[in-house]
C-alpha positions as a LaTeX table, in Angstrom:
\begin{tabular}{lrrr}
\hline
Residue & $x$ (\AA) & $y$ (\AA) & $z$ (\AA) \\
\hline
Unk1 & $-83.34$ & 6.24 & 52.98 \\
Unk2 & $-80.30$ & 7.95 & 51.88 \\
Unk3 & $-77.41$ & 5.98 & 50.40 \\
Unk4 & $-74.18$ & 5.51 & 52.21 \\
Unk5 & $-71.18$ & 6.81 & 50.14 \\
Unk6 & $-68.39$ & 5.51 & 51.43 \\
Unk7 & $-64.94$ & 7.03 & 50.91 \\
Unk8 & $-63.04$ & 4.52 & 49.34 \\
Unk9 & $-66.24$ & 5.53 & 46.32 \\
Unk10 & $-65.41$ & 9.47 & 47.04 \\
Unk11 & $-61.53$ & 8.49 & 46.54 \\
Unk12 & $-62.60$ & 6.97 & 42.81 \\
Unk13 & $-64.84$ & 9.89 & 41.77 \\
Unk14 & $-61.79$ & 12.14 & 42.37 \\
Unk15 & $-59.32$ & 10.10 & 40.68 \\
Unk16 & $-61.83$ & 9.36 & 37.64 \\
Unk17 & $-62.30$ & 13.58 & 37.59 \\
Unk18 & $-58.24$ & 13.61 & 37.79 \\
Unk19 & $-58.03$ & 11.43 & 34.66 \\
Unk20 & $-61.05$ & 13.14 & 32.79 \\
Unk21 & $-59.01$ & 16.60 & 33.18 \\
Unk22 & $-55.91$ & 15.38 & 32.29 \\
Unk23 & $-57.10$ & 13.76 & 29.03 \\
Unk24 & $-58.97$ & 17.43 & 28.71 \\
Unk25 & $-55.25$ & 19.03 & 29.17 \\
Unk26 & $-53.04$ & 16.90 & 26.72 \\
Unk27 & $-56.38$ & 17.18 & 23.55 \\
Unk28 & $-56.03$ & 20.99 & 24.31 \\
Unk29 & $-52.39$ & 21.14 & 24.40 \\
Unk30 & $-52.17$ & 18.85 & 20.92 \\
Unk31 & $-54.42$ & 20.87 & 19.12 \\
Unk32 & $-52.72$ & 24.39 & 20.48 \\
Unk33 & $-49.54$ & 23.09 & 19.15 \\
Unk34 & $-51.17$ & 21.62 & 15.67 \\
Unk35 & $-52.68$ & 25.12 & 15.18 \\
Unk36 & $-49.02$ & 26.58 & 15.82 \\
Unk37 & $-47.80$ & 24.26 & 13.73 \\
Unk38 & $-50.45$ & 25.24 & 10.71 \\
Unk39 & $-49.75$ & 28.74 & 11.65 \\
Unk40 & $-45.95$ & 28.65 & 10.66 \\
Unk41 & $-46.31$ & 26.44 & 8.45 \\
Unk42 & $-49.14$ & 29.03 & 6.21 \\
Unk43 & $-46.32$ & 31.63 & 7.13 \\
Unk44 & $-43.40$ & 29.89 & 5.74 \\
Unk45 & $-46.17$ & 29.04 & 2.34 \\
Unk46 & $-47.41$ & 32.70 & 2.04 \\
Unk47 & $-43.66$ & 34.54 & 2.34 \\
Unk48 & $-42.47$ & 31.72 & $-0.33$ \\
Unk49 & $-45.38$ & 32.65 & $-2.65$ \\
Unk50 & $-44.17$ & 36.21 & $-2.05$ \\
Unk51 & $-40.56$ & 35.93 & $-2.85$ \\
Unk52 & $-41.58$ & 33.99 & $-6.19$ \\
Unk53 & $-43.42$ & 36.71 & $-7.17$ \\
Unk54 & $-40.42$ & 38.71 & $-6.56$ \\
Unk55 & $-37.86$ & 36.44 & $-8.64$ \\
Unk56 & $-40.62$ & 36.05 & $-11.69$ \\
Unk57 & $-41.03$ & 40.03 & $-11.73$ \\
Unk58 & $-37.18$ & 40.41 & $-11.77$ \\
Unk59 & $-37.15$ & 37.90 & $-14.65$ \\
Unk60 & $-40.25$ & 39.59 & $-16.77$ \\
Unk61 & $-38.53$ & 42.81 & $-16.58$ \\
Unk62 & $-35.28$ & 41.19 & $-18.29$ \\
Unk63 & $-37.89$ & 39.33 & $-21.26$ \\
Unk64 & $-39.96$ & 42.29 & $-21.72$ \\
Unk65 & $-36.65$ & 44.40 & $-22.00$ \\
Unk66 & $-35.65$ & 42.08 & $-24.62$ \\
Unk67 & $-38.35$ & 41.80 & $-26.48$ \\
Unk68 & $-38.48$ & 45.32 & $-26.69$ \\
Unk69 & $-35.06$ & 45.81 & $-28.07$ \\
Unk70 & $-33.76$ & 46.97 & $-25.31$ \\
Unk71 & $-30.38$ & 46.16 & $-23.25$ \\
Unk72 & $-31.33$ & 43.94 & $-20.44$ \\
Unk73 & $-30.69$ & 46.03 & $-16.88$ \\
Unk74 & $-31.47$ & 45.32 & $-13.30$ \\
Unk75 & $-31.09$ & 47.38 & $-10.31$ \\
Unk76 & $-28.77$ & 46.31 & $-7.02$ \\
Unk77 & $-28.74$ & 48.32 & $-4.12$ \\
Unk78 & $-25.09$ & 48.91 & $-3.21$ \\
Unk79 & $-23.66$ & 47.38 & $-0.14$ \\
Unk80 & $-20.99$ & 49.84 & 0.70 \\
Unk81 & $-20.25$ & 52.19 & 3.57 \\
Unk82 & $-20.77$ & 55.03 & 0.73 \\
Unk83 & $-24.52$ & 53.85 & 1.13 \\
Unk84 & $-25.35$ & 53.27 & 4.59 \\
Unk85 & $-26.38$ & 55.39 & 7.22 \\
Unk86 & $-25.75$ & 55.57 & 11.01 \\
Unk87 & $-29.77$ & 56.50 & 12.08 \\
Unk88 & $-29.16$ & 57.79 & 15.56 \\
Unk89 & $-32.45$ & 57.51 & 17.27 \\
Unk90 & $-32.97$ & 53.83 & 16.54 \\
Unk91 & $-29.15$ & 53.06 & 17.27 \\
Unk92 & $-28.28$ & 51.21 & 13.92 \\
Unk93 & $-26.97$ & 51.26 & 10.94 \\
Unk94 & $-29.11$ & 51.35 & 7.91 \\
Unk95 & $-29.06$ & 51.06 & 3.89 \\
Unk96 & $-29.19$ & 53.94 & 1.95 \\
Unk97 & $-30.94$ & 54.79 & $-1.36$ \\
Unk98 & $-27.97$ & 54.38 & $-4.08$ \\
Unk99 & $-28.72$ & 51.75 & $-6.44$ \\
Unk100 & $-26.16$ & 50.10 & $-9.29$ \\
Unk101 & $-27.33$ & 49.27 & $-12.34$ \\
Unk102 & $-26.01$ & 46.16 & $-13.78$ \\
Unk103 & $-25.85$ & 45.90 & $-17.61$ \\
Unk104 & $-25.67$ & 42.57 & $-19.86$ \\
Unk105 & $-23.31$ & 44.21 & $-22.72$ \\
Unk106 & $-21.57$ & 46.29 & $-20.25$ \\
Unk107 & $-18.21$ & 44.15 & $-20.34$ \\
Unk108 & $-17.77$ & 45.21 & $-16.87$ \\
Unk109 & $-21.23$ & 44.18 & $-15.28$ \\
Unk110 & $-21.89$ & 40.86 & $-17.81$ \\
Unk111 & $-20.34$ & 38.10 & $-15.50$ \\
Unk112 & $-22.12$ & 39.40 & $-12.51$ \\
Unk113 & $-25.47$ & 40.24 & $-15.14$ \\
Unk114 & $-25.21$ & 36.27 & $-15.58$ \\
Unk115 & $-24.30$ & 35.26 & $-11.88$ \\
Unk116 & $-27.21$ & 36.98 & $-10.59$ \\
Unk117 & $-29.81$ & 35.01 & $-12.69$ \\
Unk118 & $-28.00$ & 31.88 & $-12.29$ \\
Unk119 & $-28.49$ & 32.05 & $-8.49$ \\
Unk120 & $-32.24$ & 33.68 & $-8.90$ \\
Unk121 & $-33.06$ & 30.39 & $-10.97$ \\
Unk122 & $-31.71$ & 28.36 & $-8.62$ \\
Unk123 & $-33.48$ & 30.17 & $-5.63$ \\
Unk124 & $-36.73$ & 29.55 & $-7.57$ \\
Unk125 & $-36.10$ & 25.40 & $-7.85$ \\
Unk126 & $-35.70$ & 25.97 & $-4.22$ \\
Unk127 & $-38.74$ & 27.82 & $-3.71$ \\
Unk128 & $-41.11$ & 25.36 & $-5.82$ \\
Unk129 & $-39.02$ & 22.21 & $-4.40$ \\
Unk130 & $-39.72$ & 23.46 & $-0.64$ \\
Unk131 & $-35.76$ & 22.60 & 0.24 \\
Unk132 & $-32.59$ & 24.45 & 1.27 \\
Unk133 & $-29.53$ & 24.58 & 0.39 \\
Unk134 & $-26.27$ & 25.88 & 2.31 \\
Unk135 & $-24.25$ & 28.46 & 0.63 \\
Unk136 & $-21.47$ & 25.93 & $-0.25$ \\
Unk137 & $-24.10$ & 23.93 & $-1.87$ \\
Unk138 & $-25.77$ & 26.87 & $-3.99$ \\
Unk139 & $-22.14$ & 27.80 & $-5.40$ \\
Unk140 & $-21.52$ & 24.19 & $-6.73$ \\
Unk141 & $-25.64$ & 24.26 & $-8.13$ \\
Unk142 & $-24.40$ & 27.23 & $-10.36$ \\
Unk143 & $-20.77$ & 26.05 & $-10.79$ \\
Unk144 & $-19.77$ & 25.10 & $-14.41$ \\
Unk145 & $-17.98$ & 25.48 & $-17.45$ \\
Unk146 & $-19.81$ & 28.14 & $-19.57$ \\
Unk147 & $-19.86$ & 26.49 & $-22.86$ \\
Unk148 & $-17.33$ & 27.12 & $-26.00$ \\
Unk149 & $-15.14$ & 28.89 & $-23.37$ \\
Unk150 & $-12.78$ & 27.73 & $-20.48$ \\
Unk151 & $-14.61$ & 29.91 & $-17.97$ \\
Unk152 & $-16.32$ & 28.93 & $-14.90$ \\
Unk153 & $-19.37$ & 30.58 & $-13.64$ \\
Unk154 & $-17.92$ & 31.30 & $-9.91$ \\
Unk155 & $-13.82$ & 31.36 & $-8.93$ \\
Unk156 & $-14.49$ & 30.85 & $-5.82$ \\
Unk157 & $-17.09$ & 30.64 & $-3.31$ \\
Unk158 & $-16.86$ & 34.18 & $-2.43$ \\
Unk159 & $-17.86$ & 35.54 & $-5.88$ \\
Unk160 & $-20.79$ & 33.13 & $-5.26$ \\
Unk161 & $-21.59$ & 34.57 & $-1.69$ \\
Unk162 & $-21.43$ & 38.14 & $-2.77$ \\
Unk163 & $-23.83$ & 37.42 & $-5.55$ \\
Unk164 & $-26.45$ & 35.85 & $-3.11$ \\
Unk165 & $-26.18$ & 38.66 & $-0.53$ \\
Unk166 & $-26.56$ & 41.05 & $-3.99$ \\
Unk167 & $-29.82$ & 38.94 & $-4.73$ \\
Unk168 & $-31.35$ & 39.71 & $-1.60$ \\
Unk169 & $-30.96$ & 43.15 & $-1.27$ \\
Unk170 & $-32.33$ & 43.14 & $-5.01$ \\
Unk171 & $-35.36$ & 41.14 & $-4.14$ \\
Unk172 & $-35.76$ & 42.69 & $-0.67$ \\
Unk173 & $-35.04$ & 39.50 & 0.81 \\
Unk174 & $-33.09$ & 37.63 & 3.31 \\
Unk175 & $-31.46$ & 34.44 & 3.11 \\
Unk176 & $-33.35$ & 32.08 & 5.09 \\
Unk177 & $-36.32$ & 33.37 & 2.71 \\
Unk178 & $-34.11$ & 32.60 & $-0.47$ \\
Unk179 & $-34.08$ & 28.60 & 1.56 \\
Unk180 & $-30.15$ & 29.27 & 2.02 \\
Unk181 & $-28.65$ & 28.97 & 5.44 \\
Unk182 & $-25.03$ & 29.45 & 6.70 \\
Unk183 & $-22.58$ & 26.96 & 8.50 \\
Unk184 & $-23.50$ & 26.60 & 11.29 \\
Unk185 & $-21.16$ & 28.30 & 14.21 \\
Unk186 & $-22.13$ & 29.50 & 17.50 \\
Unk187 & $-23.40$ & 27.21 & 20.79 \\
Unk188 & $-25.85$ & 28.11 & 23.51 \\
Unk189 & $-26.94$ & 26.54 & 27.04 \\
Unk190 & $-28.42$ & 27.97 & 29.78 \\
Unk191 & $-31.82$ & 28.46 & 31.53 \\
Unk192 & $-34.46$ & 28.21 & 28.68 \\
Unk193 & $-36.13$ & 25.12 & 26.14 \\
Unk194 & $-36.34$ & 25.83 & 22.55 \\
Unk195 & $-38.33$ & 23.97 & 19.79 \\
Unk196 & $-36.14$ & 23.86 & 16.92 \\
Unk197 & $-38.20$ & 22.46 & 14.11 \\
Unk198 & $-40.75$ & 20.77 & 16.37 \\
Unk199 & $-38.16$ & 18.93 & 18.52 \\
Unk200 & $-38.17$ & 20.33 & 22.22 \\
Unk201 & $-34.24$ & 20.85 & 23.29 \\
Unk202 & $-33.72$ & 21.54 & 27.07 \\
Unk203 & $-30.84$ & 24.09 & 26.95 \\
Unk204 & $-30.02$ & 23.14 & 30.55 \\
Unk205 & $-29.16$ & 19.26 & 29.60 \\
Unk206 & $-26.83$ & 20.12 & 26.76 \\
Unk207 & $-23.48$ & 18.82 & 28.68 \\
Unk208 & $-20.63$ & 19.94 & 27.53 \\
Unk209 & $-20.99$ & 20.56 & 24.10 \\
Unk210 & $-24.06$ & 22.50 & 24.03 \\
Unk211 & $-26.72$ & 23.73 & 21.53 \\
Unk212 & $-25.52$ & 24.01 & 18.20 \\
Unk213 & $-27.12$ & 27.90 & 17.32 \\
Unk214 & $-28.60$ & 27.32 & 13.69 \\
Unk215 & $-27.97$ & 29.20 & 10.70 \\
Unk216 & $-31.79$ & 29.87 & 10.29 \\
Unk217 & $-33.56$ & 30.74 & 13.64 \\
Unk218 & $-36.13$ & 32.44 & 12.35 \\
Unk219 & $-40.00$ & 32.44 & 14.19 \\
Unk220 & $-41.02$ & 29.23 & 11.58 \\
Unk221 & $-38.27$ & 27.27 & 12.58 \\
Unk222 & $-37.15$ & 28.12 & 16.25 \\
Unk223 & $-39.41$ & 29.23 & 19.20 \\
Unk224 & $-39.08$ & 29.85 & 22.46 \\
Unk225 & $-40.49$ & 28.52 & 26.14 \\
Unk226 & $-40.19$ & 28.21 & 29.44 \\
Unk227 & $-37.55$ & 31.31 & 29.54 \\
Unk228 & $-36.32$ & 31.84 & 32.98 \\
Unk229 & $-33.15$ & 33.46 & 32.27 \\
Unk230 & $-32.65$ & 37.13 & 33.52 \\
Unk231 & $-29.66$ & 37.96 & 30.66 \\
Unk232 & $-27.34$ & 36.36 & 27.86 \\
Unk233 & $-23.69$ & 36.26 & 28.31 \\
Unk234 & $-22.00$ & 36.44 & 25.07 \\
Unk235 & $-18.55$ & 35.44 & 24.88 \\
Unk236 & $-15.77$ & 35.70 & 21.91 \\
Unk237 & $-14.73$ & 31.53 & 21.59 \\
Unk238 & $-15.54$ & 28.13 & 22.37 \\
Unk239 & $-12.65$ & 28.34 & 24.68 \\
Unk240 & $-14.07$ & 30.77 & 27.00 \\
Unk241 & $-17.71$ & 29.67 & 26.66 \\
Unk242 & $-15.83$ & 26.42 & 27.94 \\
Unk243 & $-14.71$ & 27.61 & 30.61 \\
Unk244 & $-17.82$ & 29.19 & 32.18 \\
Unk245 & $-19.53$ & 25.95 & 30.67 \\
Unk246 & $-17.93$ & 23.84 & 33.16 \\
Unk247 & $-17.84$ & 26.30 & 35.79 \\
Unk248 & $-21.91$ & 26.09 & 35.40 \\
Unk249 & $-21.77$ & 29.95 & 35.65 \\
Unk250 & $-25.52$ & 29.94 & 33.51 \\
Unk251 & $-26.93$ & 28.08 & 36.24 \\
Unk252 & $-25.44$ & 29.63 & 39.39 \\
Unk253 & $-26.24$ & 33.30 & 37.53 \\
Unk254 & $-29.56$ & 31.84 & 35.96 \\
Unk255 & $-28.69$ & 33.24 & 32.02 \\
Unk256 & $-28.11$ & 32.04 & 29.18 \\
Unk257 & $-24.81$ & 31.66 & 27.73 \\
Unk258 & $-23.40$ & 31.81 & 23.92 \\
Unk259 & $-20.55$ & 32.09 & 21.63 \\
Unk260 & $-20.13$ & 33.16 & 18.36 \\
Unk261 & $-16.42$ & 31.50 & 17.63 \\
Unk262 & $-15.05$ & 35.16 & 16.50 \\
Unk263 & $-17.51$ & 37.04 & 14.60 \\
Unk264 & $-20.94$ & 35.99 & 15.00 \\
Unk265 & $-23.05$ & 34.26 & 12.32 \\
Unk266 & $-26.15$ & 35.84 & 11.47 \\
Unk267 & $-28.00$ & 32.66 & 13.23 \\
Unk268 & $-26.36$ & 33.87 & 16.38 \\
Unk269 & $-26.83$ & 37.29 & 15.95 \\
Unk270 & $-30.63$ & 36.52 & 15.13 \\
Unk271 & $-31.16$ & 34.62 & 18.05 \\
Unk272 & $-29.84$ & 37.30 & 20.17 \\
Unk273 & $-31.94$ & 39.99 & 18.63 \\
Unk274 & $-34.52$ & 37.94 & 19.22 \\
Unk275 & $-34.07$ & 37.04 & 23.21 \\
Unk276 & $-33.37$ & 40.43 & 23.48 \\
Unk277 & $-36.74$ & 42.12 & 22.00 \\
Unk278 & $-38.98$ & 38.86 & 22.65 \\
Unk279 & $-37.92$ & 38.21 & 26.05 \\
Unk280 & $-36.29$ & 41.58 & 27.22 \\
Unk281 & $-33.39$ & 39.61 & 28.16 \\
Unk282 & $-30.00$ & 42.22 & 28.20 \\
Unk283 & $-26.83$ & 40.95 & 26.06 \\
Unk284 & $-23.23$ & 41.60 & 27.90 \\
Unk285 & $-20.37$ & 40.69 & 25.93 \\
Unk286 & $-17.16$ & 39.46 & 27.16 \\
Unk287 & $-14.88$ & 39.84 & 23.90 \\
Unk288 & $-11.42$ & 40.81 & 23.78 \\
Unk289 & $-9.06$ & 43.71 & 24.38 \\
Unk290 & $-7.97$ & 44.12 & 20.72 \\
Unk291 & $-9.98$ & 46.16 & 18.00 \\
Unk292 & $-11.16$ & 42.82 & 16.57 \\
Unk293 & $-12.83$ & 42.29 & 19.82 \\
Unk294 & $-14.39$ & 45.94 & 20.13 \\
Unk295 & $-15.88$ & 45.24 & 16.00 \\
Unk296 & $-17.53$ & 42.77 & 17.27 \\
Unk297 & $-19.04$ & 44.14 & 19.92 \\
Unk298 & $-20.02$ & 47.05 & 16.97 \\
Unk299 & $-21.58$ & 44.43 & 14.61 \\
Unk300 & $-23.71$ & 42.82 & 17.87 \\
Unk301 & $-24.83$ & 46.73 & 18.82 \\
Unk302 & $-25.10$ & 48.84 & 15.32 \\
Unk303 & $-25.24$ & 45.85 & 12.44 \\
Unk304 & $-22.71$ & 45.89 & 10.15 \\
Unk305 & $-21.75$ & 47.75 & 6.41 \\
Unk306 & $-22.21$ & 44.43 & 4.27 \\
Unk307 & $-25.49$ & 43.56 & 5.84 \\
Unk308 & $-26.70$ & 47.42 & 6.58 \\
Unk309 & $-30.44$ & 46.18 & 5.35 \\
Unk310 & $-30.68$ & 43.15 & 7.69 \\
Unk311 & $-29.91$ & 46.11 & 10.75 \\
Unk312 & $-32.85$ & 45.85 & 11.95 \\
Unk313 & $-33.47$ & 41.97 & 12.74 \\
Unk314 & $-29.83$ & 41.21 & 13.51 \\
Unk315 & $-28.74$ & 44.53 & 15.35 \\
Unk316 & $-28.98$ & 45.10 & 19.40 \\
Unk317 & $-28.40$ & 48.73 & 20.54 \\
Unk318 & $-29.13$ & 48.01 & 24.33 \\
Unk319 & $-26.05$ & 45.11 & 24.40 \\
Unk320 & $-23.09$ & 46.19 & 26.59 \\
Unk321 & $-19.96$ & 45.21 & 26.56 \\
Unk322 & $-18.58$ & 43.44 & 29.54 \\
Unk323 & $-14.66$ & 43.35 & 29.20 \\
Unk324 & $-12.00$ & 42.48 & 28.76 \\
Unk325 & $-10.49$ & 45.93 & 28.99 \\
Unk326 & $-7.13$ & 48.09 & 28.74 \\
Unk327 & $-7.60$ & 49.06 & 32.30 \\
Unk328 & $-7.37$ & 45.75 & 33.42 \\
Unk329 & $-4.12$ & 45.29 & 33.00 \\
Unk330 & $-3.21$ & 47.22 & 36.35 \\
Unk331 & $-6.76$ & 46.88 & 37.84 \\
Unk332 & $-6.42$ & 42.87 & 37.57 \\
Unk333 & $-2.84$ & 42.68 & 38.18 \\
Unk334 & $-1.76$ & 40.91 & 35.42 \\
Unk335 & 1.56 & 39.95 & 34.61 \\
Unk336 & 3.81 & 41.33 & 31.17 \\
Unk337 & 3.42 & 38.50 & 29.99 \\
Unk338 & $-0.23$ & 38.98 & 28.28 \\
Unk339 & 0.91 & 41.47 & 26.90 \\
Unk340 & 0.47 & 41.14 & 23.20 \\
Unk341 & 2.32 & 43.79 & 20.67 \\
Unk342 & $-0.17$ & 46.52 & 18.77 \\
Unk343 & 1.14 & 46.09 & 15.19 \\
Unk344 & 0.10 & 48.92 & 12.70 \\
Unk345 & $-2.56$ & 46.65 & 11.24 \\
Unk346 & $-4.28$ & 46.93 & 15.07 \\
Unk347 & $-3.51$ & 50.67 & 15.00 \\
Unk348 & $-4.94$ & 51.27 & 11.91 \\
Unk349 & $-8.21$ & 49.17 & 12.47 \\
Unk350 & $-8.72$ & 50.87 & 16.27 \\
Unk351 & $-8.32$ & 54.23 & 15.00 \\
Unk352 & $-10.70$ & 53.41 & 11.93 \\
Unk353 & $-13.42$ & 51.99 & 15.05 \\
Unk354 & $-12.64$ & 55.29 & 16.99 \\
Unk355 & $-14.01$ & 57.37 & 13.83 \\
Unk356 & $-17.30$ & 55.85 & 13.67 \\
Unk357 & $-20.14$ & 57.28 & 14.30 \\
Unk358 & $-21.60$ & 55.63 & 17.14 \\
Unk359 & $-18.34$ & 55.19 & 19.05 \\
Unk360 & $-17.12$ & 59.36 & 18.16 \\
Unk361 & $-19.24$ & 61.04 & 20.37 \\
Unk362 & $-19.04$ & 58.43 & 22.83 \\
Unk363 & $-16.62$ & 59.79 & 25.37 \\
Unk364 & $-16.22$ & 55.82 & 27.40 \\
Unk365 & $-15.58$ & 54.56 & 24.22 \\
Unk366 & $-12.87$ & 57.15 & 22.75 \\
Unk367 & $-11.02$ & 56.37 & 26.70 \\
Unk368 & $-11.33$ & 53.05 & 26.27 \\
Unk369 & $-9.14$ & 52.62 & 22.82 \\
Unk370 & $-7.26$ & 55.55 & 23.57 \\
Unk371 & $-6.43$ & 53.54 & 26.33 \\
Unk372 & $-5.01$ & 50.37 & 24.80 \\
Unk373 & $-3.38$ & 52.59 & 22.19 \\
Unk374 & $-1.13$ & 54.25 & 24.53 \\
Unk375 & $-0.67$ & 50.80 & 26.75 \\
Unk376 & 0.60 & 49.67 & 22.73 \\
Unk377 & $-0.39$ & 45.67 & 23.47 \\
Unk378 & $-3.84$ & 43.99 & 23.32 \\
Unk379 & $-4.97$ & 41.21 & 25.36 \\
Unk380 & $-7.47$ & 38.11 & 25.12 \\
Unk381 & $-9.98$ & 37.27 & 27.57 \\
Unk382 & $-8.00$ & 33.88 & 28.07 \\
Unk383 & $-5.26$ & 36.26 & 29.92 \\
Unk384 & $-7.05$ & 36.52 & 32.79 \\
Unk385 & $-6.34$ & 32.36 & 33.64 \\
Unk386 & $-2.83$ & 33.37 & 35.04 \\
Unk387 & $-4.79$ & 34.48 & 37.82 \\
Unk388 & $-6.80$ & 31.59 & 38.12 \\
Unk389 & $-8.27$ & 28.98 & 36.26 \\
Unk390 & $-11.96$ & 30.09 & 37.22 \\
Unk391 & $-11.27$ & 34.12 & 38.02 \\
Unk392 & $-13.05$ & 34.61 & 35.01 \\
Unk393 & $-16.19$ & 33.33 & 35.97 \\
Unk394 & $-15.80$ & 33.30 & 39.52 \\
Unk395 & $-14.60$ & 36.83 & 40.06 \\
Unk396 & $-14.08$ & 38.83 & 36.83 \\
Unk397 & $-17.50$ & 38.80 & 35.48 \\
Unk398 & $-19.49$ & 38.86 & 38.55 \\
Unk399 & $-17.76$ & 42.08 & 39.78 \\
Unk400 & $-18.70$ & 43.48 & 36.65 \\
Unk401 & $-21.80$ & 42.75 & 36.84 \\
Unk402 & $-22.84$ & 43.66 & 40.01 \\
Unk403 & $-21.19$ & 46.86 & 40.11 \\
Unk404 & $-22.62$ & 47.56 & 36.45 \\
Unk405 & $-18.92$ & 48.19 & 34.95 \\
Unk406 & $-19.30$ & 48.14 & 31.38 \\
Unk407 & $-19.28$ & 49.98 & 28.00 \\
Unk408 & $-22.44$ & 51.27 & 26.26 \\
\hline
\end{tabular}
C-alpha cells in the first residue's frame, strides 16, 4: 500500500532543500571571496618582491661602482616637458627617453645623490615591514641633521616629494608600490558598492559627506560590485558636489558622482581611470570657466608633465567636459556680476593651454578660450546659483546632457 504524504511533510522537504542550498550559497560565496582575498594578497607579495629587487640592484650598482674606484652614478629619467611626448593615437601624454645622471662628487647633484638613497632605504624598511607611510611621514623618516654640519636632509617637504616621484621613475615604479600614499582628497557617492580593503561601503548610504576617495585605489586594495551607474559626474569642489549631493542628482540620473577639491589626486584620478576602462562608464566634467578649470580637465583627459609615466593608469582620453563655459554667459543669462576680471596671469596660462598639443588642432577647443579671452572675465560653476539655487543640477547639467553639449 502506498504511503500517504501529506503536504504539511511536502512543505518541510522544500524548506529543508531551501536551507541545504542556502548553506551551499554562503560556503561558495566564502571561499570565492577567500580565494580573492589570497589572490591580491600573492599580488601585493609578488610586486613587493619585485620592487626589492629593484631598490637592491640600484644599491649594488652604487657598491660595485665603489669598489671599483669609480664615482658613484645613477640614472633618473627627467620629468620635464623637454621629455614627454603627446602620442596621438592613444590620446596621452607620455615619458620620453632623456635620462639625468646624478653624480656623488658633482657639487651640484650630491644633496639629491644622498636624498635619493635616503628615501630608497626607507622604501625598503617599508617593503620588508609590509607598512605605509604617507608622504608627510616619509619626509620626517629621512629628516635630520647631517652630522658635523648644520644641514638638514630635506627644507621642506617638497624637496622630499620631488625626490620620491624621482625614485619611481628611477625604479619604474609608482607610489602605492613604494607603500606611500597621498592625503587623501576627493569624495564619491552614487549608484555602486566598493570593497575598500575588505570592508563593503554602499556608495548610495554615504549621507552627506560621502566616500572619502583613497590615496591608493589600486586592484589589491579597492574593487568594485554591483555597478549600476550609466556615467561619473566629476565636479571641480566640495561645494558643487554639495550641491548636486543634496539635490540627489546621482540617484535621479543613476551615476556616480565625485570631486577632486581643485586638482585631482592621483587616488581620484585612478579611480576614474579605472570606472572608466573596467566598467565603460563615460567621465563629464563640470569644472570652471577659467584656464585653471580647462587644466584640469587636460590632466583628467591627457595626464600631466610631472607624472608623464603614470599616463597611462591615471589618464582618460574619452572624458568630456561638461561646462561651465564662456558662452554661457549670454546663453544662461547671467548677470555682470559673475563676472570675474582675466588678469595677465589667466592670459598667460590660457594662451599657454591653447598651444598644446591636444587642444591646437582642436578647433571647439581654440573657440572655446578664444572665447573667454575676448569676453576678458572668467566665471565659477557656483555663478550659475543667481539663477537658482538648484539650476545647476536641475537644469544646467541635464540640458547638457541630453542634448550632448560638451567639449572633447
Amino acid at each position: 500500500m502506498a504511503k500517504k504524504v501529506t503536504k504539511k511533510k511536502v512543505v518541510k522537504k522544500k524548506v529543508a532543500k531551501k536551507k541545504v542550498a542556502k548553506k551551499t550559497t554562503k560556503k561558495t560565496t566564502k571561499k570565492a571571496t577567500a580565494k580573492s582575498t589570497v589572490s591580491r594578497t600573492n599580488k601585493a607579495g609578488k610586486r613587493d618582491q619585485e620592487t626589492s629587487v629593484k631598490l637592491s640592484a640600484m644599491a649594488q650598482g652604487i657598491v660595485t661602482a665603489v669598489h671599483s674606484d669609480k664615482e658613484p652614478e645613477m640614472d633618473v629619467p627627467i620629468r620635464a616637458a623637454s621629455n614627454t611626448n603627446w602620442n596621438a593615437k592613444k590620446g596621452i601624454l607620455e615619458m620620453g627617453d632623456s635620462v639625468g645622471t646624478r653624480q656623488l662628487f658633482n657639487l651640484g647633484q650630491a644633496r639629491k645623490f644622498m636624498q635619493t638613497l635616503l628615501h630608497g632605504k626607507s622604501v625598503d624598511e617599508l617593503l620588508q615591514a609590509d607598512k605605509t607611510l604617507s608622504l608627510r611621514g616619509m619626509f620626517y623618516k629621512s629628516l635630520h641633521t647631517i652630522e658635523g654640519t648644520k644641514e638638514k636632509t630635506f627644507d621642506d617637504q617638497t624637496e622630499s616629494d620631488g625626490i620620491l616621484e624621482d625614485l619611481e621613475v628611477s625604479l619604474g615604479s609608482l607610489r602605492e608600490e613604494l607603500h606611500i600614499f597621498a592625503k587623501k582628497r576627493g569624495t564619491m557617492v552614487g549608484n555602486i558598492t566598493v570593497v575598500d580593503n575588505g570592508d563593503e561601503i554602499n556608495c548610495r548610504k554615504m549621507g552627506s559627506g560621502g566616500y572619502a576617495i583613497p590615496s591608493i585605489c589600486e586592484p589589491e586594495v579597492i574593487q568594485f560590485k554591483d555597478v549600476k551607474a550609466k556615467f561619473i559626474l566629476h565636479v571641480e569642489k566640495d561645494t558643487v558636489w554639495q550641491r548636486f549631493n543634496e539635490d540627489r542628482f546621482w540617484e535621479k540620473h543613476n551615476c556616480i558622482l565625485t570631486e577632486g577639491s581643485g586638482q585631482p589626486t592621483r587616488g581620484v584620478r585612478r579611480m576614474l581611470h579605472r570606472l572608466n576602462k573596467e566598467h565603460g562608464l563615460p567621465v563629464y566634467c563640470l569644472l570652471d570657466c577659467d584656464p585653471w578649470g580647462h587644466y584640469i580637465y587636460s590632466v583628467i583627459k591627457q595626464g600631466s608633465i610631472s607624472l608623464a609615466f603614470e599616463s597611462s593608469r591615471l589618464a582618460i582620453p574619452e572624458a568630456k567636459y561638461l561646462g561651465i563655459r564662456s558662452i554661457d554667459f549670454e546663453r544662461c543669462g547671467l548677470s555682470d556680476d559673475v563676472k570675474i576680471s582675466l588678469n595677465e596671469r589667466d592670459i598667460k596660462r590660457a594662451k599657454q593651454i591653447a598651444a598644446y598639443p591636444w587642444f591646437e588642432k582642436n578647433k571647439q577647443w581654440q573657440k572655446e578660450i578664444k572665447k573667454m579671452l575676448t569676453n576678458g572675465f572668467k566665471m565659477e560653476v557656483e555663478s550659475l546659483i543667481t539663477k537658482d539655487i538648484s539650476y545647476v543640477t536641475e537644469e544646467y547639467v541635464p540640458a547638457r546632457l541630453k542634448a550632448k553639449d560638451w567639449l572633447g
